[in-house]
VORO-276094 format. One record per atom (N, C-alpha, C): residue number from 1; atom name; x, y, z. Coordinates in Angstrom, 1 decimal, padded with zeros to 4 digits. Layout:
! VORO-276094
NODE pos site     xx     yy     zz
NODE NUM   CA      X      Y      Z
...
This chain:
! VORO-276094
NODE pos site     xx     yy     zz
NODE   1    N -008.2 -026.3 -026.9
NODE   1   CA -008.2 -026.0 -025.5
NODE   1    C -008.6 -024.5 -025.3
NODE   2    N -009.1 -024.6 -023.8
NODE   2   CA -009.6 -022.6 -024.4
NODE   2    C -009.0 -022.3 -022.7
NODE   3    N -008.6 -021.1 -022.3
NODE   3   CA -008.1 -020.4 -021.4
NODE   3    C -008.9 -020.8 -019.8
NODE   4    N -009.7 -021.9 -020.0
NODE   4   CA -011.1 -022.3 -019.0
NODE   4    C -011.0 -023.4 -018.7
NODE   5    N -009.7 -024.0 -019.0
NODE   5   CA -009.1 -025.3 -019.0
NODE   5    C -007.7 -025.2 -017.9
NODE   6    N -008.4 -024.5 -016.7
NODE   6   CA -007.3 -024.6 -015.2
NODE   6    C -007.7 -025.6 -014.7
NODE   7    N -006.8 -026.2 -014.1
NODE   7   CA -006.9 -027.5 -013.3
NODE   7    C -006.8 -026.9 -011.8
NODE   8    N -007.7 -026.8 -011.1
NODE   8   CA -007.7 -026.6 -009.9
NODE   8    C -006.1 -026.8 -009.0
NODE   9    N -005.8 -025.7 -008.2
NODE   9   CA -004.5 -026.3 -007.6
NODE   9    C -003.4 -026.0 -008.4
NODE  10    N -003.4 -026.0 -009.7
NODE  10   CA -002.0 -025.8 -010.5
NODE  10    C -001.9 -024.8 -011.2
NODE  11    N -000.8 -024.2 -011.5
NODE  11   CA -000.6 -023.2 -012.5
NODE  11    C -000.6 -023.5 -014.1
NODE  12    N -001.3 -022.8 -015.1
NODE  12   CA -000.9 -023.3 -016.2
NODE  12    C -000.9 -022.2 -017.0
NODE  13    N  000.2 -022.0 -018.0
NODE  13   CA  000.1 -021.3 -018.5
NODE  13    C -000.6 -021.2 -019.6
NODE  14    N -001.1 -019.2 -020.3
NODE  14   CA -001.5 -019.2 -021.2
NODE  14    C -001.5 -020.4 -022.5
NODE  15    N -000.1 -020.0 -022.7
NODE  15   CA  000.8 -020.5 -023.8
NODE  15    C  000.5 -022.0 -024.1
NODE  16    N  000.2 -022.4 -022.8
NODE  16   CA  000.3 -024.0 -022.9
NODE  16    C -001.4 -024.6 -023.5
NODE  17    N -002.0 -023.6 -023.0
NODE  17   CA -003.4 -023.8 -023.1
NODE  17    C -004.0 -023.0 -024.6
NODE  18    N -003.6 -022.5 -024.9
NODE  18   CA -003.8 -021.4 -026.5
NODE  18    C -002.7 -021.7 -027.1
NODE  19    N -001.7 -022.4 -027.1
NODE  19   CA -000.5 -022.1 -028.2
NODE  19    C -000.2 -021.4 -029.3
NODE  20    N -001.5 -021.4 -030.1
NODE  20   CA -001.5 -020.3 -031.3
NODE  20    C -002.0 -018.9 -031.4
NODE  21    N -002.4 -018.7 -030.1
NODE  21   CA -003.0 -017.3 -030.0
NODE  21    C -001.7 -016.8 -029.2
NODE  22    N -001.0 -017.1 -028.5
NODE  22   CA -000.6 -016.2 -027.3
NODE  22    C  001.3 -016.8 -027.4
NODE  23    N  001.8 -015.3 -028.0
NODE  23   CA  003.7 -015.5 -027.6
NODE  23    C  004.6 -015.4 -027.2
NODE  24    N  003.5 -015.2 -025.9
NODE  24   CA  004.2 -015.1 -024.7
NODE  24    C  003.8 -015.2 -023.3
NODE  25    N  004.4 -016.0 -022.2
NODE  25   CA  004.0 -016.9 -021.3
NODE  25    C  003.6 -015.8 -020.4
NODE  26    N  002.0 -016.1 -020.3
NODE  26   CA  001.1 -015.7 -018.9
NODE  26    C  000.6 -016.8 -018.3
NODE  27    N  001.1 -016.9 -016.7
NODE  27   CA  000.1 -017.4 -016.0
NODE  27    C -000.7 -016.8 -015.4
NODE  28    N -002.0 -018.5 -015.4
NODE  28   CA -003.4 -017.7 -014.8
NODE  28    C -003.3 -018.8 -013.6
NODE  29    N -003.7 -017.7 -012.5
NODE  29   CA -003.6 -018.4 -011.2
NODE  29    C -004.9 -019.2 -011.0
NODE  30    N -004.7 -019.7 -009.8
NODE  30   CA -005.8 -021.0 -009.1
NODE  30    C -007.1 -019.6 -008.8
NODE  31    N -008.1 -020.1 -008.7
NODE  31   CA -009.2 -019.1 -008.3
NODE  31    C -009.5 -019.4 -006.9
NODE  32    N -008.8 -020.3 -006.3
NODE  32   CA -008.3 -019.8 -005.0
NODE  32    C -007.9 -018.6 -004.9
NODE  33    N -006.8 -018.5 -005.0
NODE  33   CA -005.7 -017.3 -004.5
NODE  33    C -006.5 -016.4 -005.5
NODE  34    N -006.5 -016.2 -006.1
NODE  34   CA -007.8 -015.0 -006.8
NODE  34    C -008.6 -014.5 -005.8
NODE  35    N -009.4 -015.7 -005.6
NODE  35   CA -010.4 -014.8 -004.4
NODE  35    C -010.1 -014.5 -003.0
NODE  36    N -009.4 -015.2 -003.0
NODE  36   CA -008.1 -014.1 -001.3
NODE  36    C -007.5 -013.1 -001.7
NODE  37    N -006.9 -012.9 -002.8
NODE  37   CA -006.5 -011.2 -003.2
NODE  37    C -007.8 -010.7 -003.5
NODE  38    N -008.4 -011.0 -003.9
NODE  38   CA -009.7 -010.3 -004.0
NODE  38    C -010.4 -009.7 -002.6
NODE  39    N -010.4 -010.7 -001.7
NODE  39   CA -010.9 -010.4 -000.3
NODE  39    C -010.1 -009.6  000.4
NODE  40    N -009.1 -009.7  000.1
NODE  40   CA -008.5 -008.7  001.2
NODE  40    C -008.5 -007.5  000.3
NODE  41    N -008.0 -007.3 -000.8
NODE  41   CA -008.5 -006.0 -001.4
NODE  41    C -009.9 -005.1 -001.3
NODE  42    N -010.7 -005.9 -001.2
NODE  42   CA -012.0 -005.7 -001.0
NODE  42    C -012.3 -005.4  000.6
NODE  43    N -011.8 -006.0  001.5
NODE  43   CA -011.6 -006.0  003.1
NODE  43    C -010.6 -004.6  003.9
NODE  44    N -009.6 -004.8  002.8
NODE  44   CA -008.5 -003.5  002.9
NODE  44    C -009.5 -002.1  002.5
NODE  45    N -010.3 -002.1  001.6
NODE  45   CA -011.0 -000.9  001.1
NODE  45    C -012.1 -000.4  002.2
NODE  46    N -013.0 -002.0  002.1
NODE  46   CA -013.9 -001.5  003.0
NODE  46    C -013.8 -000.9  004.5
NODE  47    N -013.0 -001.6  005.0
NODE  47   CA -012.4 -001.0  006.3
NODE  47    C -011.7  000.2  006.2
NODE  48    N -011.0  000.8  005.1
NODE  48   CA -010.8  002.2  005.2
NODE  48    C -012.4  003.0  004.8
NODE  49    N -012.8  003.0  004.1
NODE  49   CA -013.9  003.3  003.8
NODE  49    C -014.8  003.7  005.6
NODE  50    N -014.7  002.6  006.7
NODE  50   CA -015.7  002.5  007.3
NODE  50    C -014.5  003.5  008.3
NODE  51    N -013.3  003.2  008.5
NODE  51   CA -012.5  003.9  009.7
NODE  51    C -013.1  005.4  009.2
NODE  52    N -012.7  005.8  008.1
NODE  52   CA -013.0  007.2  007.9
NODE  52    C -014.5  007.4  007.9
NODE  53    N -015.1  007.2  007.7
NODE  53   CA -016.5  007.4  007.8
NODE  53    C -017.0  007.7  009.6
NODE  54    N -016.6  006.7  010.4
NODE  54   CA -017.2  006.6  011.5
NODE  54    C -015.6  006.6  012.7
NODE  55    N -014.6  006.6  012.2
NODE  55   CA -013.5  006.3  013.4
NODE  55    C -013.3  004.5  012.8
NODE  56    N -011.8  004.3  013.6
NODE  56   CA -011.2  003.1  013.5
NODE  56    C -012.1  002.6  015.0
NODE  57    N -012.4  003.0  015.9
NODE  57   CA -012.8  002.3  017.0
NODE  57    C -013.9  001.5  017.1
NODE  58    N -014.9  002.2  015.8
NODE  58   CA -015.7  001.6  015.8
NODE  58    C -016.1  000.8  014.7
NODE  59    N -015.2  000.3  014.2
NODE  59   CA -015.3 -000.2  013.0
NODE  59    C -015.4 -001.6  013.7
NODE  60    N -016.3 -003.0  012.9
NODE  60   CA -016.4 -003.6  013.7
NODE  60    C -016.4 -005.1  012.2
NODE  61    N -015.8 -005.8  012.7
NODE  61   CA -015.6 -006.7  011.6
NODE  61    C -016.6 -007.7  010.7
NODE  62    N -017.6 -007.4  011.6
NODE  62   CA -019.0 -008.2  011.1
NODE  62    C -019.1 -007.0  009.9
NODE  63    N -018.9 -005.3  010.3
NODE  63   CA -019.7 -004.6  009.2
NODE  63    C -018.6 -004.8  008.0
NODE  64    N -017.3 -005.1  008.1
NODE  64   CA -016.7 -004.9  006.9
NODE  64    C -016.9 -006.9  005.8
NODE  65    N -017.1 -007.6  007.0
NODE  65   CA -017.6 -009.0  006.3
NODE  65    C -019.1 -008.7  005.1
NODE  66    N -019.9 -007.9  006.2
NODE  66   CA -021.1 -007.5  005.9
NODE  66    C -021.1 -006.6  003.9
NODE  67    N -020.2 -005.7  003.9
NODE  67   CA -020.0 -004.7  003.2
NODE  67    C -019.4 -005.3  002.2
NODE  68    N -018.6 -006.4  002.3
NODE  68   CA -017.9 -007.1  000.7
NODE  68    C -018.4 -008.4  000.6
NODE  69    N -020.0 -008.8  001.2
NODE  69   CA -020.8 -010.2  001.1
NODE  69    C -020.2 -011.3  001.2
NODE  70    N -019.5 -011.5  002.4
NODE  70   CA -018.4 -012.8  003.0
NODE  70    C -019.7 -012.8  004.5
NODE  71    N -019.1 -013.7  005.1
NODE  71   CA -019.5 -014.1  006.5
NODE  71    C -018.0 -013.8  007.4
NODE  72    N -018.2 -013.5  008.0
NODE  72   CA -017.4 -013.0  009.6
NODE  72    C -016.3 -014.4  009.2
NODE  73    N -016.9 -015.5  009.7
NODE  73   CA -015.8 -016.5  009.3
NODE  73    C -014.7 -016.6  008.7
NODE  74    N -015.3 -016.2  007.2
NODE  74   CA -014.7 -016.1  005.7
NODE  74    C -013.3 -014.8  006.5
NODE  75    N -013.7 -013.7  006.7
NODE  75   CA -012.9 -012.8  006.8
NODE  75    C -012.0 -013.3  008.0
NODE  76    N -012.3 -014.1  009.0
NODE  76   CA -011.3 -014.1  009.7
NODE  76    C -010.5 -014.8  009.2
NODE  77    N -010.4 -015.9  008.5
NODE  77   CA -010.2 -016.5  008.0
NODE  77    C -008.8 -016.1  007.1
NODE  78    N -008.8 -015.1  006.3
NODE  78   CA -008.2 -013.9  006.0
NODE  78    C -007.4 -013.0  006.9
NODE  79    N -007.7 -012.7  008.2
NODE  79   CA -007.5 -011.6  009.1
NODE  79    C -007.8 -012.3  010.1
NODE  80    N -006.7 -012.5  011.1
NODE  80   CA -007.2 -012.8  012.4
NODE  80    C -007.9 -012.1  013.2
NODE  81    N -007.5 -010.6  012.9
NODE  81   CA -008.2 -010.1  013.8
NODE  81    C -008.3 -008.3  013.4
NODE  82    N -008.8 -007.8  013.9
NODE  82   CA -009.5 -006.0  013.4
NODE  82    C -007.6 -005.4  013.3
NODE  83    N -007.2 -006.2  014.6
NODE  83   CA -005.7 -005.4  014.5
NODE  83    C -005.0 -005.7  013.2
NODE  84    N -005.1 -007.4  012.8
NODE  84   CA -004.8 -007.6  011.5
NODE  84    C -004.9 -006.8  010.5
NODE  85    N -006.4 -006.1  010.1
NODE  85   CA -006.6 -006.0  009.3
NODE  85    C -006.6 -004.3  009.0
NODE  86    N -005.9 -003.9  010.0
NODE  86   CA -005.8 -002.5  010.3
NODE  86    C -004.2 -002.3  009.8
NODE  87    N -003.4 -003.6  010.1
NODE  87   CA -002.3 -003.5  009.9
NODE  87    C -002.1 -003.5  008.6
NODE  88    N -002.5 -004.6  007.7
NODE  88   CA -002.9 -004.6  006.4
NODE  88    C -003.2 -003.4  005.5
NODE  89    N -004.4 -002.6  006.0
NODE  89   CA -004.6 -001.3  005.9
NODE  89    C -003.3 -000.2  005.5
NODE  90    N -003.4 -000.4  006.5
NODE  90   CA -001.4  000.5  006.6
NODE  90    C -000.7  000.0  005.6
NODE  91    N -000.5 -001.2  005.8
NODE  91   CA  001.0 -001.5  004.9
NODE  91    C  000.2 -001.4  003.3
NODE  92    N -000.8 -001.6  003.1
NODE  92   CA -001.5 -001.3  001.4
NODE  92    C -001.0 -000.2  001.5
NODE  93    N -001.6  001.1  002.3
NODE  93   CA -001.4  002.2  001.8
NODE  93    C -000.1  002.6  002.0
NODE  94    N  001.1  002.2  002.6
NODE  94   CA  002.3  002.3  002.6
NODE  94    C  002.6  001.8  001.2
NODE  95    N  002.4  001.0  001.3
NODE  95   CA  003.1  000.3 -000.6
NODE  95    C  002.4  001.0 -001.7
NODE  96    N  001.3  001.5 -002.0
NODE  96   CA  000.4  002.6 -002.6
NODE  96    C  001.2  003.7 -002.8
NODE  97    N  002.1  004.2 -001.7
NODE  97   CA  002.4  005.6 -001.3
NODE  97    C  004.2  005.3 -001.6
NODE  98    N  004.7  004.0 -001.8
NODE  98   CA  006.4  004.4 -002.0
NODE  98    C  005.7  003.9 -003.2
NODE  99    N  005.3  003.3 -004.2
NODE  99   CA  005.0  003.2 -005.8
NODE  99    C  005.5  004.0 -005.9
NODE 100    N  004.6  004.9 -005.6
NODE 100   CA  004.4  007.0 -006.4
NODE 100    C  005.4  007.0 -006.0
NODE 101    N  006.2  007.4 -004.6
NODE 101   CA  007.2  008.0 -004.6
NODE 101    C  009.1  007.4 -005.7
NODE 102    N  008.3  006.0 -005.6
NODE 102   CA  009.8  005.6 -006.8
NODE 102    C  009.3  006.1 -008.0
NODE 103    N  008.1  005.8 -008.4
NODE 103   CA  007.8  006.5 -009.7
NODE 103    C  008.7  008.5 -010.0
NODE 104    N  008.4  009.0 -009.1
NODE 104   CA  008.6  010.2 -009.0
NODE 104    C  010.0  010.4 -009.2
NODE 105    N  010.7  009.8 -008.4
NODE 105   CA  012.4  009.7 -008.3
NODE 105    C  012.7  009.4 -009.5
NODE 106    N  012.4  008.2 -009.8
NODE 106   CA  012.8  007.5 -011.3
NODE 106    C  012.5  008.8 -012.4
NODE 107    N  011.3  009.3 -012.7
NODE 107   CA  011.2  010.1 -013.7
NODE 107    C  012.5  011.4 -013.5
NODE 108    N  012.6  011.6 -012.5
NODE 108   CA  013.2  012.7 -012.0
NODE 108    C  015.2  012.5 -011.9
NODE 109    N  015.3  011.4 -012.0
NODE 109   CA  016.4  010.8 -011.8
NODE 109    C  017.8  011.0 -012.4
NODE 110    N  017.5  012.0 -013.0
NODE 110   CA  018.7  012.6 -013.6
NODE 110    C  019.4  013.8 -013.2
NODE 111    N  018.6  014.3 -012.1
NODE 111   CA  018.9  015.5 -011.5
NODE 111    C  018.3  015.4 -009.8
NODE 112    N  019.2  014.9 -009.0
NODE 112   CA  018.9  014.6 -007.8
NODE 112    C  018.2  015.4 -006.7
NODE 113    N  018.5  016.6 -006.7
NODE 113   CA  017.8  017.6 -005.8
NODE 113    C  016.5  018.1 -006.7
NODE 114    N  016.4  018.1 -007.7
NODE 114   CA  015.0  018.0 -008.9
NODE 114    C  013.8  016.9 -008.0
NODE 115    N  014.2  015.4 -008.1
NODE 115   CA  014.1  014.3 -007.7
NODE 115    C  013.4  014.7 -006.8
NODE 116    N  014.3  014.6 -005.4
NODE 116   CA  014.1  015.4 -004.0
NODE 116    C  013.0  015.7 -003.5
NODE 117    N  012.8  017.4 -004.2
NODE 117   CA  011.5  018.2 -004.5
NODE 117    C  010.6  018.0 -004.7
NODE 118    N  010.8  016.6 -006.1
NODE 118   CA  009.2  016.3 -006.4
NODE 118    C  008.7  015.5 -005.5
NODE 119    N  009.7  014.3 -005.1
NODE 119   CA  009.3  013.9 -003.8
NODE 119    C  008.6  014.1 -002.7
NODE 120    N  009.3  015.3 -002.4
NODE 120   CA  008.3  015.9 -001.4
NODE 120    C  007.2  016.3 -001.8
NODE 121    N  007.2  017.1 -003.2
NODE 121   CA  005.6  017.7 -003.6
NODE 121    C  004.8  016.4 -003.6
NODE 122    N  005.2  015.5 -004.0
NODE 122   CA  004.3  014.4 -004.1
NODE 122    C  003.8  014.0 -003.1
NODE 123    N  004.3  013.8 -002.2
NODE 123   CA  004.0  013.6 -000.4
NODE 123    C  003.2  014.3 -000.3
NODE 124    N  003.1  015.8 -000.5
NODE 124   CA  002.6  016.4  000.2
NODE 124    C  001.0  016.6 -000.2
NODE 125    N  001.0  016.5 -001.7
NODE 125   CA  000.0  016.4 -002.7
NODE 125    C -000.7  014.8 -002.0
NODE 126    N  000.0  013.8 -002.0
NODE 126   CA -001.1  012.8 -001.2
NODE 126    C -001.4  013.1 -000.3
NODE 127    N -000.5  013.3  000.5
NODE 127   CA -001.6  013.5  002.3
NODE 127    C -002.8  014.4  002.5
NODE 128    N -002.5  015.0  001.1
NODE 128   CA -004.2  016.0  000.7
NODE 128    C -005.4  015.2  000.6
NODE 129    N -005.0  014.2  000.1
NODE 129   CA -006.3  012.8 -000.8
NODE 129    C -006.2  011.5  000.4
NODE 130    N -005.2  011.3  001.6
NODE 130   CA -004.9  010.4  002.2
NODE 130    C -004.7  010.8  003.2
NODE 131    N -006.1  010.5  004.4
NODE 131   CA -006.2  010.7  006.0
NODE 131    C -005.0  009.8  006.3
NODE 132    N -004.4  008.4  005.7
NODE 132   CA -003.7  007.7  006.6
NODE 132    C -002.4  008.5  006.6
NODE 133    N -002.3  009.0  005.1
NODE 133   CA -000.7  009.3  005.0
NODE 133    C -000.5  011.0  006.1
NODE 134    N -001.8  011.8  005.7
NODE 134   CA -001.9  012.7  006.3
NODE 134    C -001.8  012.7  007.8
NODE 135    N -002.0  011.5  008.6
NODE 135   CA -002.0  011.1  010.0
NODE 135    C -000.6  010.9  010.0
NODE 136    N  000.0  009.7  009.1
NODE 136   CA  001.3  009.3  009.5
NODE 136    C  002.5  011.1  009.7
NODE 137    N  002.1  011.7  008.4
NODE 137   CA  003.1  012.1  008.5
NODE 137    C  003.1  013.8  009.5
NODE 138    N  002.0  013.5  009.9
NODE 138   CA  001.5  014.9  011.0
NODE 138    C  000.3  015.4  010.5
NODE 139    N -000.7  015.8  011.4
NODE 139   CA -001.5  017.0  011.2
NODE 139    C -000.8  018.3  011.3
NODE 140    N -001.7  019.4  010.7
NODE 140   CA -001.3  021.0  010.9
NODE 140    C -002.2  021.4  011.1
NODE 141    N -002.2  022.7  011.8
NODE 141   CA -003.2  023.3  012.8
NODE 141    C -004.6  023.3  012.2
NODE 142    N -004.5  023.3  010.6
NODE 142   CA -005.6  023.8  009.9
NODE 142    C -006.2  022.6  010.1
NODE 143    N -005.8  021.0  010.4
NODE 143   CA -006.5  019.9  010.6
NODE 143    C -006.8  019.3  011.9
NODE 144    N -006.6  020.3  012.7
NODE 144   CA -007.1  020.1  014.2
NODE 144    C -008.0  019.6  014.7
NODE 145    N -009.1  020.0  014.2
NODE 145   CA -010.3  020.0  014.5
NODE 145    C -011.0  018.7  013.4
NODE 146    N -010.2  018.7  012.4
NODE 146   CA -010.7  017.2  011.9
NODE 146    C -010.2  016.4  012.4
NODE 147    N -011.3  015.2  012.8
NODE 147   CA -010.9  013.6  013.4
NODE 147    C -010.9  012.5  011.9
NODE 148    N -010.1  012.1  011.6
NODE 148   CA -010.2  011.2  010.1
NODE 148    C -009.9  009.4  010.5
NODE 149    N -010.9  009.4  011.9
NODE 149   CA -010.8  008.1  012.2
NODE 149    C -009.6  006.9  012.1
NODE 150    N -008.5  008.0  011.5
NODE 150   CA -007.3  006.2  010.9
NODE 150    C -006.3  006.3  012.0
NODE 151    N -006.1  007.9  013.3
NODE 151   CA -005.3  007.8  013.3
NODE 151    C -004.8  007.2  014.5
NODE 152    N -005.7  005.8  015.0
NODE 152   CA -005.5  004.9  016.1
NODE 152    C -004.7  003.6  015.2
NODE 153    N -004.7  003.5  014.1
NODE 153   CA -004.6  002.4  013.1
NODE 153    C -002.8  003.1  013.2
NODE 154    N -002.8  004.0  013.1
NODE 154   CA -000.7  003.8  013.4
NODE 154    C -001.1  004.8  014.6
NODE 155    N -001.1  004.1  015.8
NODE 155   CA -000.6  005.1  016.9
NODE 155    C  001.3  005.4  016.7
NODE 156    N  001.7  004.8  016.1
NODE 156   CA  003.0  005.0  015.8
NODE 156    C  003.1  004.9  014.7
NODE 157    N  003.3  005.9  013.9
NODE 157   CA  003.6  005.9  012.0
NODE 157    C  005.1  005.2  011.8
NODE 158    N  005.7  004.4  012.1
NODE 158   CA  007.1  004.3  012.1
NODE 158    C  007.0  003.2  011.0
NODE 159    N  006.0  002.5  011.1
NODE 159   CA  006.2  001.6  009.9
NODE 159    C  006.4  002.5  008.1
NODE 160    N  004.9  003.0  008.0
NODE 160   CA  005.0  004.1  007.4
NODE 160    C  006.5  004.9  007.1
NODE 161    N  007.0  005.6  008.0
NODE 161   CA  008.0  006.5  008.2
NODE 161    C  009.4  006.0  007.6
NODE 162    N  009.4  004.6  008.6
NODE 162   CA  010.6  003.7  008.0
NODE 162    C  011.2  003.3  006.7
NODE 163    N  009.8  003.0  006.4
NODE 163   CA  009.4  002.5  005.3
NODE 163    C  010.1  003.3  004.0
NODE 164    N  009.5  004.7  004.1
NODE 164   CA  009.7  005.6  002.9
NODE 164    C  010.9  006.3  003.4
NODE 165    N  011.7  006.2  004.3
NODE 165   CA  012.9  006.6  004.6
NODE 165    C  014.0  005.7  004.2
NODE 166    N  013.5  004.5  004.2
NODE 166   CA  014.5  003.9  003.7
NODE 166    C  014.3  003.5  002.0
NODE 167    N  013.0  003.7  001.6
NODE 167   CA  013.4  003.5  000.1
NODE 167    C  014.1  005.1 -000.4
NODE 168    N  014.1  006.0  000.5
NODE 168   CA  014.3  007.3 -000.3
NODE 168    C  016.5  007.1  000.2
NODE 169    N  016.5  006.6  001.4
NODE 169   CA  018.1  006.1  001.3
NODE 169    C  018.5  005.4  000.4
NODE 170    N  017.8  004.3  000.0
NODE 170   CA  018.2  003.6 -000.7
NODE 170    C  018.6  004.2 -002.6
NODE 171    N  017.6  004.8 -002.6
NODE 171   CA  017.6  005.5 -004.2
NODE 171    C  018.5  006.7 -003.9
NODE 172    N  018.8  007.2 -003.2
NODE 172   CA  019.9  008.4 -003.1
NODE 172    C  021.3  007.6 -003.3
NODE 173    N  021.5  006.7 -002.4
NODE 173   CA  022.8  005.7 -002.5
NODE 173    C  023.1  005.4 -004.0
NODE 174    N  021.9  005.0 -004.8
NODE 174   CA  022.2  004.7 -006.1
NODE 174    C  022.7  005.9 -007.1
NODE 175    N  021.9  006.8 -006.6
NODE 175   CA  022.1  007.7 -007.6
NODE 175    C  022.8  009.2 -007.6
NODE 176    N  023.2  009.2 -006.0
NODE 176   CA  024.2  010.2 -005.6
NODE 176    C  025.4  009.7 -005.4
NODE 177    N  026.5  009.7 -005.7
NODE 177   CA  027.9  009.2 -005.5
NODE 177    C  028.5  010.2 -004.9
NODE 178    N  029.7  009.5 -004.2
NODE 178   CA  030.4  010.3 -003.0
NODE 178    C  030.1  010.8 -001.4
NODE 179    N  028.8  010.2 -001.4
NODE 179   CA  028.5  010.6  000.2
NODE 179    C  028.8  009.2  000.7
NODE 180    N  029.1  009.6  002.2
NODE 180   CA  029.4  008.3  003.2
NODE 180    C  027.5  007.9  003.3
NODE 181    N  027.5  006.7  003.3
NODE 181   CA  026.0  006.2  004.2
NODE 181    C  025.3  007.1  005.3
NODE 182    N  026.4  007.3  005.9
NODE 182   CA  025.6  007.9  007.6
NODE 182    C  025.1  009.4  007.3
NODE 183    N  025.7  009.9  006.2
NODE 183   CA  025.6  011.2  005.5
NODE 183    C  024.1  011.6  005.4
NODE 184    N  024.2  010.0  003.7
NODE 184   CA  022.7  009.7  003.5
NODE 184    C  021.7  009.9  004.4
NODE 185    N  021.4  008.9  005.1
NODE 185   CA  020.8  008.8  006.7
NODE 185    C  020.2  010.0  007.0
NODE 186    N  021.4  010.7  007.4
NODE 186   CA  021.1  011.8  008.3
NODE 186    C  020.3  012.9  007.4
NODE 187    N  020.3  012.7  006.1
NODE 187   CA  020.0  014.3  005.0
NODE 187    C  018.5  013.3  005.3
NODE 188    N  018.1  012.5  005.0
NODE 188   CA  016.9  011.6  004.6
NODE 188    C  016.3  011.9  005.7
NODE 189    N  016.7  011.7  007.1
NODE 189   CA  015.9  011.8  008.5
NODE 189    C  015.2  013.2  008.5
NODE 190    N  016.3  014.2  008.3
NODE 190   CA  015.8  015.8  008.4
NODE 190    C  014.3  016.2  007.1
NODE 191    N  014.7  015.3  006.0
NODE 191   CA  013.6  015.6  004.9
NODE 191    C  012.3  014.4  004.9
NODE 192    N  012.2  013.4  005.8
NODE 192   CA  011.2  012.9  006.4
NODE 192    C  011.1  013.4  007.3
């Protein structure tokens, strides 16, 4: 049997299919679902690619079907709609952006206000490389004058905002002992 031996529709594992090569169980998915993560990965890119380039307004769904060789269909198909796929956008780079920040805490995690700091430096260090995160979390005067197209895609950063406020509650709860919750909260609100 060789690794090329999926049955459409089903899961099969490595293991089951190589027995003597492999000692430990990987599944290989349908190439279905392959090529929907694939599209939207590809759809999530190209559409930031095009917001920043030209503005979110005018980003228009034929160009990003156009740009990862689907038909319009195919992508809605995927995305109902530009708002869909704007939202999409966001929440990728939202989950992109709390990775890093648990990565950071965890390394850091033996010394909480250590932690903290890098946290922030890390925030701050992405929104350098990241119009979205740099939108969500404010312009400064020095970026006034730049338009970075994303920032109709969160007229409200709160998803964003929420998001990394609550995993940075959550990891403080674990790893600082003796504060009341509402404590947490409140120190987390002031440092987001």
């Amino acid at each position: 049997h060789s690794a090329t031996c999926v049955q459409k529709e089903t899961f099969w594992s490595v293991r089951q299919l190589c027995p003597l090569r492999y000692n430990h169980r990987v599944v290989v998915e349908p190439v279905r679902v392959s090529f929907r993560r694939h599209l939207r990965a590809e759809a999530i890119r190209a559409a930031e690619e095009l917001a920043l380039e030209k503005g979110w307004e005018k980003v228009r769904f034929s160009e990003v079907a156009s740009l990862i060789g689907v038909s319009r269909p195919t992508l809605y198909r995927e995305f109902t709609s530009k708002a869909d796929l704007g939202d999409a956008l966001v929440l990728s780079e939202t989950h992109r952006f709390l990775d890093g920040i648990r990565e950071v805490l965890d390394i850091n995690a033996s010394d909480v206000p250590t932690a903290i700091k890098a946290a922030v430096r890390y925030t701050l260090d992405e929104a350098v490389g990241s119009p979205l995160l740099r939108a969500a979390i404010g312009r400064s005067a020095d970026d006034a004058h730049v338009d970075t197209g994303v920032l109709p895609l969160i007229a409200t950063s709160s998803t964003m905002l929420e998001s990394s406020s609550n995993e940075l509650v959550c990891w403080i709860r674990t790893h600082l002992d003796g504060h009341r919750p509402t404590e947490i909260v409140a120190a987390v609100d002031v440092l987001i």
